[in-house]
TIVEX-817265 format. One record per residue (C-alpha): residue number from 0; residue in three letters; y, x, z. Coordinates in nm, 3 decimals, padded with zeros to 5 digits. Layout:
N
+-----+-----+---------+---------+---------+
|   i |  aa |      py |      px |      pz |
+-----+-----+---------+---------+---------+
| NUM | ala |       Y |       X |       Z |
...
+-----+-----+---------+---------+---------+
! end
This chain:
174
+-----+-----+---------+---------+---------+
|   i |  aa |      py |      px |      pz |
+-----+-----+---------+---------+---------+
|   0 | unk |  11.396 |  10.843 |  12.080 |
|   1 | unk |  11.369 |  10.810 |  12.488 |
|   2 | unk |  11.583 |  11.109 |  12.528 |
|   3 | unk |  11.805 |  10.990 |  12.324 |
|   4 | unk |  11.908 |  10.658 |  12.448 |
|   5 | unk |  11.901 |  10.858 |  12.819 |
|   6 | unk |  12.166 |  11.080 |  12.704 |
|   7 | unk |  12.378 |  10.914 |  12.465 |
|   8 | unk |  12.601 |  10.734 |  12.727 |
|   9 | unk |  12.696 |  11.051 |  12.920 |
|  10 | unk |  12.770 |  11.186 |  12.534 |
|  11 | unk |  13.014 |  10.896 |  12.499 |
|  12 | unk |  13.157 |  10.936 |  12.860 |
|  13 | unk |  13.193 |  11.254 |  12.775 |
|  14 | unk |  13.334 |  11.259 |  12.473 |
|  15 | unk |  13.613 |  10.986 |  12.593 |
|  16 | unk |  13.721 |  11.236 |  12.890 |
|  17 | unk |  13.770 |  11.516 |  12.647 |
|  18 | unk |  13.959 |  11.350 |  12.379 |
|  19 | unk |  14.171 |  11.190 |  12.696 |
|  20 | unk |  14.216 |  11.564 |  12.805 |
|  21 | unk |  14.297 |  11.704 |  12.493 |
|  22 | unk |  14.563 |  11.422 |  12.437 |
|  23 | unk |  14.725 |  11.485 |  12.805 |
|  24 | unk |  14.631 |  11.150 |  12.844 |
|  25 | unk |  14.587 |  11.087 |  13.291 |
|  26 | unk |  14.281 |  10.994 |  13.245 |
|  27 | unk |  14.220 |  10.798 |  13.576 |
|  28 | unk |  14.496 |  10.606 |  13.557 |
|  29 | unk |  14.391 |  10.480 |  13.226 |
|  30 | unk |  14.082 |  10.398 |  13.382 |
|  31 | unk |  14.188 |  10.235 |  13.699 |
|  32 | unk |  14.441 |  10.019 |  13.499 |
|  33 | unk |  14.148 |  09.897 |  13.261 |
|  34 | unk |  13.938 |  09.776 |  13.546 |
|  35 | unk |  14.201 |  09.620 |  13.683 |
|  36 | unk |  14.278 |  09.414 |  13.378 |
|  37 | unk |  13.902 |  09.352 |  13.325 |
|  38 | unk |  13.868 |  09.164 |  13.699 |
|  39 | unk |  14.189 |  09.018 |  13.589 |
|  40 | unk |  13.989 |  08.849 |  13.242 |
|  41 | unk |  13.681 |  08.852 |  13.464 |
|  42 | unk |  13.893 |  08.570 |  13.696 |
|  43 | unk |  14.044 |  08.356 |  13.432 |
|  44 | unk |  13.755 |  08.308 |  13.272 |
|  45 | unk |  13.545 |  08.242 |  13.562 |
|  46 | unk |  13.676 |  07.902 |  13.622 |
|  47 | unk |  13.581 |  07.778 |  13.250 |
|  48 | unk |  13.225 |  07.923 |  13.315 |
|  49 | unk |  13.154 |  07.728 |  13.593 |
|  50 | unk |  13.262 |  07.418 |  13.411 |
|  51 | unk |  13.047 |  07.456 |  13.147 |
|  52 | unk |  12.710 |  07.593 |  13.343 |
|  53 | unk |  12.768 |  07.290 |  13.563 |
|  54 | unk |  12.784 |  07.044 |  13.271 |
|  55 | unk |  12.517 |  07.165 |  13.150 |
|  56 | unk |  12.279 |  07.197 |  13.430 |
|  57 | unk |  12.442 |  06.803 |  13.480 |
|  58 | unk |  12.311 |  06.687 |  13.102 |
|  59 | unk |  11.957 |  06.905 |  13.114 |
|  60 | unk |  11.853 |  06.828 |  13.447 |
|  61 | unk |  11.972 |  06.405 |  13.350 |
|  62 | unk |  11.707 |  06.379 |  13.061 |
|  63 | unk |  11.878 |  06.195 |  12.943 |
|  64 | unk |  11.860 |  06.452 |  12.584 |
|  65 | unk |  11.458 |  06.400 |  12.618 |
|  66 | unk |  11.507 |  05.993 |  12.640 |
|  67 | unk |  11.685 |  06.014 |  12.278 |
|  68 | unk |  11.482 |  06.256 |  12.119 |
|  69 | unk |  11.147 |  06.111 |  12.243 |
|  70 | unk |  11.253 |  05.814 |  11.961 |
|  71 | unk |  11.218 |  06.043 |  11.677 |
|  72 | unk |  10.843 |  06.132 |  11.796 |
|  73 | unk |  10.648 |  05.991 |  11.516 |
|  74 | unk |  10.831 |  06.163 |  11.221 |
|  75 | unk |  10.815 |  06.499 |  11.428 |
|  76 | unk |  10.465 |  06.447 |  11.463 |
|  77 | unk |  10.429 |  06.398 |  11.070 |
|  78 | unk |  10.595 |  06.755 |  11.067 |
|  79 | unk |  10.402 |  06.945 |  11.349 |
|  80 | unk |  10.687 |  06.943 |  11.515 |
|  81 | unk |  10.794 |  06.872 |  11.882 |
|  82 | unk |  11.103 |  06.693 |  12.027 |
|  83 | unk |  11.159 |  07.057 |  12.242 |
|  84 | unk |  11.290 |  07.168 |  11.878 |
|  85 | unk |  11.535 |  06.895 |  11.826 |
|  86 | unk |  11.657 |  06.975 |  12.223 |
|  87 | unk |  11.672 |  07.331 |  12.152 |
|  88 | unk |  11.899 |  07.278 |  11.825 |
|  89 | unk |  12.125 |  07.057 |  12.062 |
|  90 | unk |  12.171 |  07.243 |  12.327 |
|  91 | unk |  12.181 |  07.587 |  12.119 |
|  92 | unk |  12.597 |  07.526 |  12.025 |
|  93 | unk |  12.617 |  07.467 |  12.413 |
|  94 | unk |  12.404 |  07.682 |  12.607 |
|  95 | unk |  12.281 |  08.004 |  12.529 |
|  96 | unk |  12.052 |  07.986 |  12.835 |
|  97 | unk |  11.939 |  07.671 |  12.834 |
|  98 | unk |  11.821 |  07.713 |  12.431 |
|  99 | unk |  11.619 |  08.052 |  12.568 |
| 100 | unk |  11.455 |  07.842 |  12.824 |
| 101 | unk |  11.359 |  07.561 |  12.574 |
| 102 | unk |  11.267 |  07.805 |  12.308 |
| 103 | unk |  11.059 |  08.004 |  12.624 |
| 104 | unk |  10.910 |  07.691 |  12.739 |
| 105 | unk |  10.807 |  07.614 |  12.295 |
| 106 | unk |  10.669 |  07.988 |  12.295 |
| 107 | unk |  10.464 |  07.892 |  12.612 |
| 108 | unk |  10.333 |  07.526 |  12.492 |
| 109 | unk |  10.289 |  07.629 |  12.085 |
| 110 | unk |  10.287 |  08.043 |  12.068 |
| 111 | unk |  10.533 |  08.229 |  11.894 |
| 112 | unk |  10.364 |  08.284 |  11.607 |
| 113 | unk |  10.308 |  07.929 |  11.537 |
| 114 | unk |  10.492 |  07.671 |  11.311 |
| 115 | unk |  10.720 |  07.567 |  11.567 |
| 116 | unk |  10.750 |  07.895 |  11.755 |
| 117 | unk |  10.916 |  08.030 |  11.383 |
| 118 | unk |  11.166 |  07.774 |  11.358 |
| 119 | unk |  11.251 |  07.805 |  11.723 |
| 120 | unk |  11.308 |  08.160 |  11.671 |
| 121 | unk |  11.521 |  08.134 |  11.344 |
| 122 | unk |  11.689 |  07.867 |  11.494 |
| 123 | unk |  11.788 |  08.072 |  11.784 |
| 124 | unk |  11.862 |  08.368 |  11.544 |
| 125 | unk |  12.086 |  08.179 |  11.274 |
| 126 | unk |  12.284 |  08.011 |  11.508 |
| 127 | unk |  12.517 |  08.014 |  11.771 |
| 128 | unk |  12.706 |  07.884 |  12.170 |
| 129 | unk |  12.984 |  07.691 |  11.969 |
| 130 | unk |  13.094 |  07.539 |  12.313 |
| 131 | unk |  13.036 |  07.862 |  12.514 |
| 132 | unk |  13.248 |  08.072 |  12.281 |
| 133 | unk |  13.523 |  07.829 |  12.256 |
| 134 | unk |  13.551 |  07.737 |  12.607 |
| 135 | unk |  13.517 |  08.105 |  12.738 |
| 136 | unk |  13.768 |  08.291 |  12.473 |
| 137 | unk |  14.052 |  07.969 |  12.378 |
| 138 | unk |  13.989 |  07.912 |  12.764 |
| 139 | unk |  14.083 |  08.285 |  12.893 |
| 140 | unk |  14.368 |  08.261 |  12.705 |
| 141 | unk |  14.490 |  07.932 |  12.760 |
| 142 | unk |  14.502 |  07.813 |  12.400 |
| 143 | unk |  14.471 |  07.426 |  12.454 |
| 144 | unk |  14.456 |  07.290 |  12.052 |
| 145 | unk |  14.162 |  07.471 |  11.857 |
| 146 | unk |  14.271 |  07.333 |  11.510 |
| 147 | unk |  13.969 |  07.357 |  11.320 |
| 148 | unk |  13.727 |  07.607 |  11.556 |
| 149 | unk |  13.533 |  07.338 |  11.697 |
| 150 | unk |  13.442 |  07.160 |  11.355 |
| 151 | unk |  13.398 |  07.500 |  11.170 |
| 152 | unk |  13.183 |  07.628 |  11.446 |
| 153 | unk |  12.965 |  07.289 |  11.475 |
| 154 | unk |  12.916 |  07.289 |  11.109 |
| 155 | unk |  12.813 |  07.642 |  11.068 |
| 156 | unk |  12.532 |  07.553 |  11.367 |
| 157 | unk |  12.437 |  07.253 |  11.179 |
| 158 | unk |  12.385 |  07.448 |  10.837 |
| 159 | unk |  12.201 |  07.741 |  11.015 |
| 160 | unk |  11.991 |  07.478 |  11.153 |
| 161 | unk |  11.910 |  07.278 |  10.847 |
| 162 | unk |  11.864 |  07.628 |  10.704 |
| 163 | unk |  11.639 |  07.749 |  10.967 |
| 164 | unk |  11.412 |  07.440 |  10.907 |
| 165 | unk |  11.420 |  07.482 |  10.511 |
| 166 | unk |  11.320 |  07.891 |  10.531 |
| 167 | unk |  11.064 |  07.812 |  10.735 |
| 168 | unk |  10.884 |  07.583 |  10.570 |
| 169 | unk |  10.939 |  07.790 |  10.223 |
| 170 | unk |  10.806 |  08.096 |  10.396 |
| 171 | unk |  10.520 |  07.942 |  10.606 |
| 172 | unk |  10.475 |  07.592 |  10.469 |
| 173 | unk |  10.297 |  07.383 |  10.705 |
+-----+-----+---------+---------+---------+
! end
């Protein structure tokens, strides 16, 4: 299996040059004009990025997220649970990263194989960077009204969450 994932990509380089040739297609031309409009993507969505690392780096950093959830303490406790899992399922429709690092920092505290570790993990597998995606791919290119996108999206994150929580405790009770 090692040699094969060390020479597949040459393979597919490969291949590509020889259909390009066989098609008289120039085949650095095609290339050069592809990078170019890549770095050309790469720089309108750059700007949305940065908005939305910043904002959140702004709203983790504020704890302000900790000071709300730290309220619902006693029922998690009832549960097994932490307040890092209600943090991770809000910032998971945000942040990619900053769900890793809370689901990183529940793996370090609890152990994956734990209660909590499991529905940090399915949460993190049945869900998804609602904001991220929206901001990154309606922001690169430029559609301002996302009609229903948002609410779709943020439902689908809250039903793989409420999911996540149900399979878990069918699976591996508590």
């Amino acid at each position: 299996m090692e040699t094969f994932s060390i020479i597949i990509l040459p393979i597919i380089v490969l291949s590509i040059i020889l259909y390009g040739f066989s098609k008289k297609i120039d085949i650095y031309s095609s290339f050069i004009k592809g990078v170019s409009e890549g770095l050309k993507i790469c720089l309108e969505i750059f700007p949305c990025m940065i908005a939305m690392i910043f904002a959140v780096n702004i709203l983790s950093s504020s704890g302000l997220i900790e000071f709300i959830f730290s309220f619902t303490k006693p029922i998690l406790n009832k549960f097994s649970l932490s307040t890092d899992i209600l943090s991770m399922a809000f910032f998971r429709p945000i942040s990619g990263n900053a769900s890793l690092a809370i689901l990183n920092n529940i793996f370090a505290n609890f152990g994956p194989d734990s209660f909590i570790g499991r529905i940090a993990s399915t949460i993190q597998g049945s869900t998804d960077t609602t904001f991220y995606v929206l901001t990154l791919y309606f922001g690169s290119v430029g559609i301002k009204k996302s009609r229903y996108a948002l609410k779709v999206g943020l439902f689908a994150d809250l039903v793989g969450i409420i999911a996540s929580f149900i399979i878990v405790y069918l699976f591996f009770g508590n």
